[in-house]
N, CA, C and O atoms as a GROMACS GRO file, in nm:
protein
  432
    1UNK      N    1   1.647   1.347  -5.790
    1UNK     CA    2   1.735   1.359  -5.676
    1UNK      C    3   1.692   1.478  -5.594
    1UNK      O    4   1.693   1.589  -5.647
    2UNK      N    5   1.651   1.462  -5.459
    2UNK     CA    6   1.617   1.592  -5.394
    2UNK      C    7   1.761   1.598  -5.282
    2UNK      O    8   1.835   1.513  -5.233
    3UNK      N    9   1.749   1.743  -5.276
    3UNK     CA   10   1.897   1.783  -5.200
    3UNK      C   11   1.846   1.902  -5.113
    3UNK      O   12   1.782   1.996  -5.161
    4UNK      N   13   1.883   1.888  -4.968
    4UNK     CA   14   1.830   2.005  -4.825
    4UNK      C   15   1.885   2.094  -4.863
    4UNK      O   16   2.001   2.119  -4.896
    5UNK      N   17   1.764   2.162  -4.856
    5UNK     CA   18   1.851   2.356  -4.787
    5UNK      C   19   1.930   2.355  -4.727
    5UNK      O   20   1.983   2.464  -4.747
    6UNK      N   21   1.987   2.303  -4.656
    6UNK     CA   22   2.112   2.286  -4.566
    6UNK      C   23   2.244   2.269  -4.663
    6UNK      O   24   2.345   2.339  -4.657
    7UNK      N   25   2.220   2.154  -4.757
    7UNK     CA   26   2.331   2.109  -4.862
    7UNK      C   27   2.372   2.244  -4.946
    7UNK      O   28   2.478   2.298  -4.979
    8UNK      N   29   2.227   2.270  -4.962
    8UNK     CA   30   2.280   2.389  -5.064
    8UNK      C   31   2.320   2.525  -5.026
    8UNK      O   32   2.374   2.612  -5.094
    9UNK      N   33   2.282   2.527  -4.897
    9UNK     CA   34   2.345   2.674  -4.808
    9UNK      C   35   2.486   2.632  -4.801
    9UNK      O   36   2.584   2.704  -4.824
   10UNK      N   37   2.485   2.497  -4.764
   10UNK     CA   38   2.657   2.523  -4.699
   10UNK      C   39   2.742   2.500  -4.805
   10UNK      O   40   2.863   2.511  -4.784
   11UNK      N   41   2.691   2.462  -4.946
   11UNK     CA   42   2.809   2.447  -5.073
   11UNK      C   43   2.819   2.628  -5.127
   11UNK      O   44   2.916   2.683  -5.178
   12UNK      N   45   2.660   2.699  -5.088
   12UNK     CA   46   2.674   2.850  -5.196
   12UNK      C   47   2.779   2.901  -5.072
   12UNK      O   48   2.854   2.986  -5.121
   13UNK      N   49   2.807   2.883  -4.947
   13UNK     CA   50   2.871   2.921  -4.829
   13UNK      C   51   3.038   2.886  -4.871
   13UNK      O   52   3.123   2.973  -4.853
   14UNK      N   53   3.066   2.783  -4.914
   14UNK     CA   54   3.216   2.756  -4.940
   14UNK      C   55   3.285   2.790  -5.115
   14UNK      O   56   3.394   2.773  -5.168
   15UNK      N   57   3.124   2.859  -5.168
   15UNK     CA   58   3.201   2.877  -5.293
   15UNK      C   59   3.178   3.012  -5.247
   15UNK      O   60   3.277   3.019  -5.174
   16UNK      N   61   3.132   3.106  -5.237
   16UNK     CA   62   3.163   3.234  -5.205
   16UNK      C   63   3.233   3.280  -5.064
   16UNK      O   64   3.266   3.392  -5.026
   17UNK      N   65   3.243   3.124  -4.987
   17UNK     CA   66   3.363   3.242  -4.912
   17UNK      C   67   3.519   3.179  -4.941
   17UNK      O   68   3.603   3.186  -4.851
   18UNK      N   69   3.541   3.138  -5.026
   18UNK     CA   70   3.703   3.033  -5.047
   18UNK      C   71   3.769   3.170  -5.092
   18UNK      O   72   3.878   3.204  -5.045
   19UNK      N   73   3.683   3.268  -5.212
   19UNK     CA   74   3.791   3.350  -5.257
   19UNK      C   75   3.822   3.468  -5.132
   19UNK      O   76   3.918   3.539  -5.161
   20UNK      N   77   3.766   3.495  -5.016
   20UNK     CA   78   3.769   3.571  -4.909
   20UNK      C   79   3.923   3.523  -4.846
   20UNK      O   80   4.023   3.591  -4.824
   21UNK      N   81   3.902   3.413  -4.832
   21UNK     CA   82   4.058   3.341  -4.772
   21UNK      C   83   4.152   3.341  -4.860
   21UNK      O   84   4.264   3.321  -4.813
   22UNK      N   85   4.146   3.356  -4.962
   22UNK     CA   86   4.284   3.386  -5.088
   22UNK      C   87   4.340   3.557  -5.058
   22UNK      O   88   4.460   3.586  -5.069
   23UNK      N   89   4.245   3.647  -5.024
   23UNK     CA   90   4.277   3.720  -5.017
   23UNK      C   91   4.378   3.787  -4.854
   23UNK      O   92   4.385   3.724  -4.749
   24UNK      N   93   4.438   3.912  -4.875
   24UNK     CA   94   4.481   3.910  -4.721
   24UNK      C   95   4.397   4.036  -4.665
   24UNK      O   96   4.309   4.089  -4.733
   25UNK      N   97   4.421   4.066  -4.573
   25UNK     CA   98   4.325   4.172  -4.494
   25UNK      C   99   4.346   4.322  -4.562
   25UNK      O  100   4.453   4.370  -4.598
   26UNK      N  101   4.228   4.378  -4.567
   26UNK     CA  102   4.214   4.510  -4.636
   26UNK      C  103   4.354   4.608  -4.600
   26UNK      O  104   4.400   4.678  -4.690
   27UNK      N  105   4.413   4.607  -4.475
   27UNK     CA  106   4.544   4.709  -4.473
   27UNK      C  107   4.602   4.612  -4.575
   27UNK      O  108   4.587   4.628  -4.696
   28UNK      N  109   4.678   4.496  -4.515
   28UNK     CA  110   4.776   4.484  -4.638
   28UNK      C  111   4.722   4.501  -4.813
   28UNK      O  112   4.795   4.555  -4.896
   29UNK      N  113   4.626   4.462  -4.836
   29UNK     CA  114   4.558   4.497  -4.994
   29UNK      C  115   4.595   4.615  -5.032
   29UNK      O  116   4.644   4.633  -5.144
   30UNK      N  117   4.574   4.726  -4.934
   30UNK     CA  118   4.625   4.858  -4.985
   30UNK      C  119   4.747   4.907  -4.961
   30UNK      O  120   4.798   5.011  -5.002
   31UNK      N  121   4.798   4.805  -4.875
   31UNK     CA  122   4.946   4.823  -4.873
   31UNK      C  123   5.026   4.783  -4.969
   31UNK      O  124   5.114   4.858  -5.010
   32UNK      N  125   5.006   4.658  -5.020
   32UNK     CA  126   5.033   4.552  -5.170
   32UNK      C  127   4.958   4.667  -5.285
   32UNK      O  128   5.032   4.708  -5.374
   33UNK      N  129   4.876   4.695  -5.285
   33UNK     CA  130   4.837   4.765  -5.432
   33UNK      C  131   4.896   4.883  -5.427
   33UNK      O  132   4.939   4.913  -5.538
   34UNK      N  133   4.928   5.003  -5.303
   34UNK     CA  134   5.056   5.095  -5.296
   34UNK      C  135   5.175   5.039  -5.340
   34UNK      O  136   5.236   5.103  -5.426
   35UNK      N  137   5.220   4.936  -5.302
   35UNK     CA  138   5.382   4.900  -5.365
   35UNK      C  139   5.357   4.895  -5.527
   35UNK      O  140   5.410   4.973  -5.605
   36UNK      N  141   5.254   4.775  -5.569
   36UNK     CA  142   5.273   4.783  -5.704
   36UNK      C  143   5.261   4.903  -5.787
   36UNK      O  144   5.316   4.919  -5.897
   37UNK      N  145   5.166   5.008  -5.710
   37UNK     CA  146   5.172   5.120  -5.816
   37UNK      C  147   5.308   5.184  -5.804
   37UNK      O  148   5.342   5.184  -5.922
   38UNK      N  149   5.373   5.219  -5.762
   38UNK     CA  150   5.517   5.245  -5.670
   38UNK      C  151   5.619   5.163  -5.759
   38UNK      O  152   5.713   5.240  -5.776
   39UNK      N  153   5.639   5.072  -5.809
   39UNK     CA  154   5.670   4.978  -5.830
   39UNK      C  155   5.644   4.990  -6.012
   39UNK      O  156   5.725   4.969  -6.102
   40UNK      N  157   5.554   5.016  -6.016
   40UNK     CA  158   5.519   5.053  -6.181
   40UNK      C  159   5.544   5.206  -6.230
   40UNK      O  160   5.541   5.231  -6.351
   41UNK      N  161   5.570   5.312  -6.129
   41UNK     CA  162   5.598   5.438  -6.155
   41UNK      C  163   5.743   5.395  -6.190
   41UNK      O  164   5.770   5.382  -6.309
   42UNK      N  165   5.846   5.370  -6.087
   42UNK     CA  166   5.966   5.332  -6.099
   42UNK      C  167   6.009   5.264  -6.249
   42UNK      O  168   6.110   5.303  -6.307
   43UNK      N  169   5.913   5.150  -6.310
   43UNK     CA  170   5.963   5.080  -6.449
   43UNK      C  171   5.878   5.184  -6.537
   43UNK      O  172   5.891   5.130  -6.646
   44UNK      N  173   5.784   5.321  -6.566
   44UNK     CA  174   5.796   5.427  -6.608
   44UNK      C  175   5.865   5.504  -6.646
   44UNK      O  176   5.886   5.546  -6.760
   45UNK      N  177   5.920   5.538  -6.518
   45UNK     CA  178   6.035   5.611  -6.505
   45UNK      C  179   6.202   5.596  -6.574
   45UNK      O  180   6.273   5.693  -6.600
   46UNK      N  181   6.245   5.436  -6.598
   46UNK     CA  182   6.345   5.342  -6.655
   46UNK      C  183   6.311   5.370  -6.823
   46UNK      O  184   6.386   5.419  -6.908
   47UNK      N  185   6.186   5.327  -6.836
   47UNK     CA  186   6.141   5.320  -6.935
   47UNK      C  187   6.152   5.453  -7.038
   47UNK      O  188   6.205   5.446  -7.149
   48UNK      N  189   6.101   5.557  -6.988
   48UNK     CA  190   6.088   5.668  -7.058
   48UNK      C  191   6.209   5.790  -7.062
   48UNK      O  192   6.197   5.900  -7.114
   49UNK      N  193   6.348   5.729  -6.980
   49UNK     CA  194   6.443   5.771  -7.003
   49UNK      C  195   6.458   5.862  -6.845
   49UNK      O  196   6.575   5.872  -6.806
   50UNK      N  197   6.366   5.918  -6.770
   50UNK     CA  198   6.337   5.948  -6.608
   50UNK      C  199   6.446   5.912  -6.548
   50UNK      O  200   6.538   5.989  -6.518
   51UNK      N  201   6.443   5.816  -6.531
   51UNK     CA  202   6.523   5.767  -6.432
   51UNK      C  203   6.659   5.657  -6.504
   51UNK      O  204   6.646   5.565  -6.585
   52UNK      N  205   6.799   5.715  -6.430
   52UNK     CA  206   6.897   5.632  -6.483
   52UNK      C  207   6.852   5.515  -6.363
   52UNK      O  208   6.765   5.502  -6.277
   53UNK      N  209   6.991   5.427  -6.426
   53UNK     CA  210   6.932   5.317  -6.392
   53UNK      C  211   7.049   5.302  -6.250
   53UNK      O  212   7.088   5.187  -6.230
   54UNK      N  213   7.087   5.376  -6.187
   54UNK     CA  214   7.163   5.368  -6.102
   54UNK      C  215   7.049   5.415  -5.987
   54UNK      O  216   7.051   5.365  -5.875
   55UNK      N  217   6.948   5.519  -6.026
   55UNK     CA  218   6.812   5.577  -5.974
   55UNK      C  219   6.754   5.461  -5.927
   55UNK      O  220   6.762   5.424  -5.810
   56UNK      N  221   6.686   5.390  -6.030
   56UNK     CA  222   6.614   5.277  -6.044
   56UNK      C  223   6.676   5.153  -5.948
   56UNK      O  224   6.609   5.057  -5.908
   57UNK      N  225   6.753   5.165  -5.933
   57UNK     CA  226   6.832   5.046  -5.838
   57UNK      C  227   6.810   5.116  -5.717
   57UNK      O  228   6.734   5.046  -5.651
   58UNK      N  229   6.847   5.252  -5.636
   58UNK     CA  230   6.817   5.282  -5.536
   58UNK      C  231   6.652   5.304  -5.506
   58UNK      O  232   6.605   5.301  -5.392
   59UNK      N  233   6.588   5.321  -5.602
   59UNK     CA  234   6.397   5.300  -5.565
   59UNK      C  235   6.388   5.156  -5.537
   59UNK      O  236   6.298   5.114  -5.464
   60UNK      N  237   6.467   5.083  -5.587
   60UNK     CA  238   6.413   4.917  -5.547
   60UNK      C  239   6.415   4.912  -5.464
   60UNK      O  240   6.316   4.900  -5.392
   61UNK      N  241   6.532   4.920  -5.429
   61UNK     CA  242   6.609   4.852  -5.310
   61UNK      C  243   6.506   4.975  -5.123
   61UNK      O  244   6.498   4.961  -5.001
   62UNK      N  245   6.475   5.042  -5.192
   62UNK     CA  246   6.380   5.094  -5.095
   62UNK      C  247   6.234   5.068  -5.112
   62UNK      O  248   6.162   5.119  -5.026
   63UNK      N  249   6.182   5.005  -5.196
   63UNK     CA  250   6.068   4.900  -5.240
   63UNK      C  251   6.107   4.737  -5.199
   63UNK      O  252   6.031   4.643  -5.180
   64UNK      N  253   6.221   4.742  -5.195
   64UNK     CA  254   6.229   4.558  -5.106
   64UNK      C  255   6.226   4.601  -4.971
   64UNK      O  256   6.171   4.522  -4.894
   65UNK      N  257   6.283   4.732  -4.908
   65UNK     CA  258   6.273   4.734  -4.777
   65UNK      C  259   6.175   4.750  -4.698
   65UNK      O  260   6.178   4.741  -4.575
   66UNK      N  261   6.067   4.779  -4.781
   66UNK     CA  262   5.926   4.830  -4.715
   66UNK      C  263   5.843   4.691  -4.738
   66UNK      O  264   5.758   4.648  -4.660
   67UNK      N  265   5.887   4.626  -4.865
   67UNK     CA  266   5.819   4.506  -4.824
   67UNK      C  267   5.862   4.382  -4.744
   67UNK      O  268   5.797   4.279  -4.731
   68UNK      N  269   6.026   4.423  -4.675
   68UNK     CA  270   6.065   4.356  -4.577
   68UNK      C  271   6.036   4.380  -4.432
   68UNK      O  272   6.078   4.305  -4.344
   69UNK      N  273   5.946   4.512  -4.404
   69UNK     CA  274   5.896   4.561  -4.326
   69UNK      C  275   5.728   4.472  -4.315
   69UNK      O  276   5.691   4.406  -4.218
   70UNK      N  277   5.676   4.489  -4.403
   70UNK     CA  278   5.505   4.457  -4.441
   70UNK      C  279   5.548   4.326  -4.403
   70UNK      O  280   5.501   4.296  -4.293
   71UNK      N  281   5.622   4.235  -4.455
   71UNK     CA  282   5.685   4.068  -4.446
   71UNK      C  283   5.654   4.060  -4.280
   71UNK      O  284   5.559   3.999  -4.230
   72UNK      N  285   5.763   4.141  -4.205
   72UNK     CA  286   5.776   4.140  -4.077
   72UNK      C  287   5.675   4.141  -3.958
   72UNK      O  288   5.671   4.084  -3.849
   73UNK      N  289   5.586   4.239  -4.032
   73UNK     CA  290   5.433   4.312  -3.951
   73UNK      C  291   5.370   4.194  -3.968
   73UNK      O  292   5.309   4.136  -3.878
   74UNK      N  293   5.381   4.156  -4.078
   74UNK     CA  294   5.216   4.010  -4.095
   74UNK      C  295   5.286   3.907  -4.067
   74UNK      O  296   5.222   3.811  -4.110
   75UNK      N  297   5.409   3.861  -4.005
   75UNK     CA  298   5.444   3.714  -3.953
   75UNK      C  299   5.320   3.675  -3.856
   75UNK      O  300   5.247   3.577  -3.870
   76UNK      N  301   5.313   3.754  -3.773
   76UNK     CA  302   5.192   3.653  -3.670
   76UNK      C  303   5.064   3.663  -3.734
   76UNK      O  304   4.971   3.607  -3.676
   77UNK      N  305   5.040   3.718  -3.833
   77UNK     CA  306   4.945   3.724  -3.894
   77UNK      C  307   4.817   3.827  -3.907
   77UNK      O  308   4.705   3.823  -3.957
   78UNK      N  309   4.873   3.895  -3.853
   78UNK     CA  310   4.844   4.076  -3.870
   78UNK      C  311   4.882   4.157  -3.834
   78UNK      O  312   4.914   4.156  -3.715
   79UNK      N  313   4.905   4.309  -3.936
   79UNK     CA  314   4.942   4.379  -3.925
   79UNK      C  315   4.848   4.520  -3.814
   79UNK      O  316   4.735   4.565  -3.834
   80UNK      N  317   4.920   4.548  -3.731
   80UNK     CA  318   4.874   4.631  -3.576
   80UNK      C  319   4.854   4.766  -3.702
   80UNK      O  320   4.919   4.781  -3.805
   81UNK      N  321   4.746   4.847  -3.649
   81UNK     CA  322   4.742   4.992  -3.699
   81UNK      C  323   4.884   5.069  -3.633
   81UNK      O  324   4.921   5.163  -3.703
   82UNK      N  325   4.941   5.052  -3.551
   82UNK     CA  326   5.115   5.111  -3.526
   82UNK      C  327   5.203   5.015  -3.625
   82UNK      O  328   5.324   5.038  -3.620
   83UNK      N  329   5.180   4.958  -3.675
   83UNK     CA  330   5.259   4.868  -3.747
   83UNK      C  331   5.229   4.910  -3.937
   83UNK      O  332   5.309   4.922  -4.031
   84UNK      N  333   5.080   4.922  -3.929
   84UNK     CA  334   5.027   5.004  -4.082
   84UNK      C  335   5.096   5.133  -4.084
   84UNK      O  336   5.167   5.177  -4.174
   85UNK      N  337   5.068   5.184  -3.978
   85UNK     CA  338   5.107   5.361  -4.000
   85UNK      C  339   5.285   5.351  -4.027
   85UNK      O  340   5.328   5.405  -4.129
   86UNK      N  341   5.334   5.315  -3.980
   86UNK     CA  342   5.480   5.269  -3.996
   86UNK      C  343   5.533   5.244  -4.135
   86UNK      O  344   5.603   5.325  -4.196
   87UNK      N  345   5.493   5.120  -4.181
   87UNK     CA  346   5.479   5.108  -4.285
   87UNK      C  347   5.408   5.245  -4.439
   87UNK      O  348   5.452   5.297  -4.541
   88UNK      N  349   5.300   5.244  -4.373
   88UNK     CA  350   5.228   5.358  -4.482
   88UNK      C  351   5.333   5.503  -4.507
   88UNK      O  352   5.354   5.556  -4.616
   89UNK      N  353   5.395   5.553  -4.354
   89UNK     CA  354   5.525   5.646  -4.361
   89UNK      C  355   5.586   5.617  -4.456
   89UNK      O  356   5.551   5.680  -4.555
   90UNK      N  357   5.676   5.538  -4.474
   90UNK     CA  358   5.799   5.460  -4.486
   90UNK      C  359   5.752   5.486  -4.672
   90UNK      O  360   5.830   5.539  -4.750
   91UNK      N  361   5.612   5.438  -4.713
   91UNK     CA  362   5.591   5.408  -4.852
   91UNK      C  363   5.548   5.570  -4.906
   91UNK      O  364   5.567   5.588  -5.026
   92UNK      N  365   5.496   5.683  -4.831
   92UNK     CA  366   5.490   5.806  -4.785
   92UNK      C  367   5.657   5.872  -4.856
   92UNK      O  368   5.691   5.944  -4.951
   93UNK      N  369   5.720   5.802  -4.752
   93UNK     CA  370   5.861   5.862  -4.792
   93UNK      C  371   5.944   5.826  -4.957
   93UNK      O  372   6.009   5.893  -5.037
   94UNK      N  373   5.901   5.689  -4.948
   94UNK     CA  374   5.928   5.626  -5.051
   94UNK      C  375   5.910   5.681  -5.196
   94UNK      O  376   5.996   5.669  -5.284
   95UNK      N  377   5.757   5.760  -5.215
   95UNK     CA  378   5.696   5.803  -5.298
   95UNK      C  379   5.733   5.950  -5.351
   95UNK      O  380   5.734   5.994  -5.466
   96UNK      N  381   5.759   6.002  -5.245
   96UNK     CA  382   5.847   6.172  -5.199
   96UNK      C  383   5.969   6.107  -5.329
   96UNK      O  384   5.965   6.148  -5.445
   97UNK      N  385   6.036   6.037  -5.296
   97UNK     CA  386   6.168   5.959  -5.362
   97UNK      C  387   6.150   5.931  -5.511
   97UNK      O  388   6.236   5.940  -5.598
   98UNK      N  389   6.047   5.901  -5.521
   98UNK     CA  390   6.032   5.854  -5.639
   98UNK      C  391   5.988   5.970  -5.754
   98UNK      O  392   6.009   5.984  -5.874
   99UNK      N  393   5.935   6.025  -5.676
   99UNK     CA  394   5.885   6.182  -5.774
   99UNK      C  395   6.004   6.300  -5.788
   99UNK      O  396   6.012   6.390  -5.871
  100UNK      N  397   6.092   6.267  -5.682
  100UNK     CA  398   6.196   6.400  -5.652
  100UNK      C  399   6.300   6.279  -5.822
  100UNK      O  400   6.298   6.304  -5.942
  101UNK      N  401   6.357   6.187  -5.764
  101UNK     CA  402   6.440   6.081  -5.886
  101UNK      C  403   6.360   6.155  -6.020
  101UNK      O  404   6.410   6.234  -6.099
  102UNK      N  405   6.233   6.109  -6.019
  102UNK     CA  406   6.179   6.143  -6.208
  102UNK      C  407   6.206   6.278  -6.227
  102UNK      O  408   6.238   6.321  -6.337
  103UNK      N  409   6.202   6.312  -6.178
  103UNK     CA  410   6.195   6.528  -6.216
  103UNK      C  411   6.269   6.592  -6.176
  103UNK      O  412   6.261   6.713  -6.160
  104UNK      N  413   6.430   6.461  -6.132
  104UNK     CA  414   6.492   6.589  -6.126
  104UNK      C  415   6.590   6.615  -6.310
  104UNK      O  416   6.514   6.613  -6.408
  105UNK      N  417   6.671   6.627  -6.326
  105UNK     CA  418   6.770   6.703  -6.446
  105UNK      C  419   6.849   6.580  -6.493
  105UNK      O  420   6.906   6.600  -6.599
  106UNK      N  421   6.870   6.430  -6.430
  106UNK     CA  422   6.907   6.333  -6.488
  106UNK      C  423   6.812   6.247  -6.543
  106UNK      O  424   6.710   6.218  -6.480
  107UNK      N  425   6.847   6.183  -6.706
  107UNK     CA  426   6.832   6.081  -6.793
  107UNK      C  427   6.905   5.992  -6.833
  107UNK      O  428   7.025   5.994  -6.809
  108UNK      N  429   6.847   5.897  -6.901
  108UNK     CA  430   6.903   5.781  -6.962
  108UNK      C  431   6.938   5.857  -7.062
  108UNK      O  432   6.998   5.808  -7.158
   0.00000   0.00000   0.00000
């Protein structure tokens, strides 16, 4: 069976670029991999006695709001660098929050 250079460019072309389209654009990636680390300090924090859990409910609930923000920015389908920086603040502030909650004088 012989098969064109053409066949075989355009199949190595759709298997290495399919996982490109699964992914979303480099701001949100580092916007999504900021929440989860954010997001995993917080169940740390629960975990190791850090944070009561009345704490832990107010870090969420400011971890759903930033990703109801990120939600908002990428409806048309990208997020504007005034729209990243906004966001990146917001997770900025978020993080301030999350370190002041672990260290301060309340435990589980």
């Amino acid at each position: 069976m012989k098969t064109s250079g053409f066949t075989i460019t355009a199949l190595l072309a759709t298997v290495f670029a399919t996982p490109a389209f699964a992914q979303g654009t480099p701001s949100t990636n580092r916007i999504d991999q900021r929440q989860e680390n954010q997001e995993k300090r917080i169940q740390k924090g629960v975990k190791s006695g850090q944070l009561t859990d009345k704490e832990a409910a107010r870090l969420e609930k400011g971890q759903a709001r930033i990703q109801k923000m990120e939600d908002k920015a990428a409806a048309d389908g990208k997020i504007t660098p005034k729209e990243r920086a906004k966001i990146e603040r917001a997770q900025d502030k978020e993080s301030r929050r999350i370190y002041r909650e672990k260290h301060d004088k309340q435990h589980n």
